[in-house]
N, C-alpha and C positions, 0 to 999 in steps of 0.2 A: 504494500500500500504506500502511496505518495502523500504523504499529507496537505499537499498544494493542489489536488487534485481534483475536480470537479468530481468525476466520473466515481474516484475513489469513495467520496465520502457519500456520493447517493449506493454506492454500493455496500457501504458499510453503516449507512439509514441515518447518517449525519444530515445529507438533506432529503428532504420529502421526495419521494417519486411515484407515478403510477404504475407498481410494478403489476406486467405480466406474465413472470417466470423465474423461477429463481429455484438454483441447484448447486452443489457443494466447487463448482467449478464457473459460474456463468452466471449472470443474474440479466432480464433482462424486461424493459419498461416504456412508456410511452413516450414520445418526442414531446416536447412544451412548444414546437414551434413545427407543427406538421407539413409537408409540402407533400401527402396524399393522403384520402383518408384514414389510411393503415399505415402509422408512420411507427416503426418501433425500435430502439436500439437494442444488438446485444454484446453485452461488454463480457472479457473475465474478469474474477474475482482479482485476481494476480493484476499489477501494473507492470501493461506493456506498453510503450509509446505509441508502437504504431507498427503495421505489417512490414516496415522494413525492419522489424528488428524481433523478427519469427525466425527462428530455429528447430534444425529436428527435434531438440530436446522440450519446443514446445508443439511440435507442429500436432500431435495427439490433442492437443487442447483444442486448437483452434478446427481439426475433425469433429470435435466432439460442438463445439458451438455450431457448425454447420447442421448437425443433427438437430440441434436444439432449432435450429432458424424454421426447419420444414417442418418439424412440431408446430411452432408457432405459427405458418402461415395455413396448415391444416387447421390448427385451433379455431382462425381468425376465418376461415371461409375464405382464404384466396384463392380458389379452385381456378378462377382463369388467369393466374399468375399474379406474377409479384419479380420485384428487382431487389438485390441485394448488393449495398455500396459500402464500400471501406475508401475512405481520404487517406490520404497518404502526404504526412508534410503540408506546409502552408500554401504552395503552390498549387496541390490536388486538394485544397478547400476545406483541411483537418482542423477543427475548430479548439478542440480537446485534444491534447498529446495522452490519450490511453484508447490503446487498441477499443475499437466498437464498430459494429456493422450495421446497417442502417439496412429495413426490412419495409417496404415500402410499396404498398397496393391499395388495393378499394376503387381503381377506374382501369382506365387504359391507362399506361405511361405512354408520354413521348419517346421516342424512339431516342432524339437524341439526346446526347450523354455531357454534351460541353457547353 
């Protein structure tokens, strides 16, 4: 855990969140600032900055959150899809430095991505 952390201290219930899942590796909860109507992050417990900085020694983790993501989008009724977005660095639009992946349906998406 980061103590400077945004992501850290909703995951360890220091701030409020609407969570929708949460398990001994992953916790995972609603966006405050939706751009569809199925807007959901999911983090690990653990602080990682960001997917540049995934190793094999974590790469079982972040398997294991992908699992968790089609859970969720099963839970949520996303039966005609959904997009799944990781930021990477301030360039690719990373607001929070700890790994999260943005789970994101309830319409059509735009196709495009930039």
């Amino acid at each position: 855990m980061s103590d400077d952390c945004l992501f850290c201290k909703i995951v360890n219930g220091d701030i409020p969140s609407n969570k929708v899942y949460e398990d001994e590796l992953c916790y995972a909860f609603r966006d405050i600032d939706p751009q569809a109507p199925t807007h959901i992050l999911v983090v690990p417990r653990t602080h990682i900055a960001s997917c540049a900085d995934l190793t094999e020694a974590n790469a079982a983790l972040v398997a294991h959150i992908f699992t968790v993501i089609a859970k969720i989008a099963r839970d949520e009724g996303l039966d005609s899809g959904y997009r799944v977005v990781s930021n990477v660095g301030p360039d690719g639009g990373q607001s929070v430095p700890h790994l999260h992946f943005h789970i994101l349906g309830g319409r059509a998406l735009s196709g495009r991505m930039g």
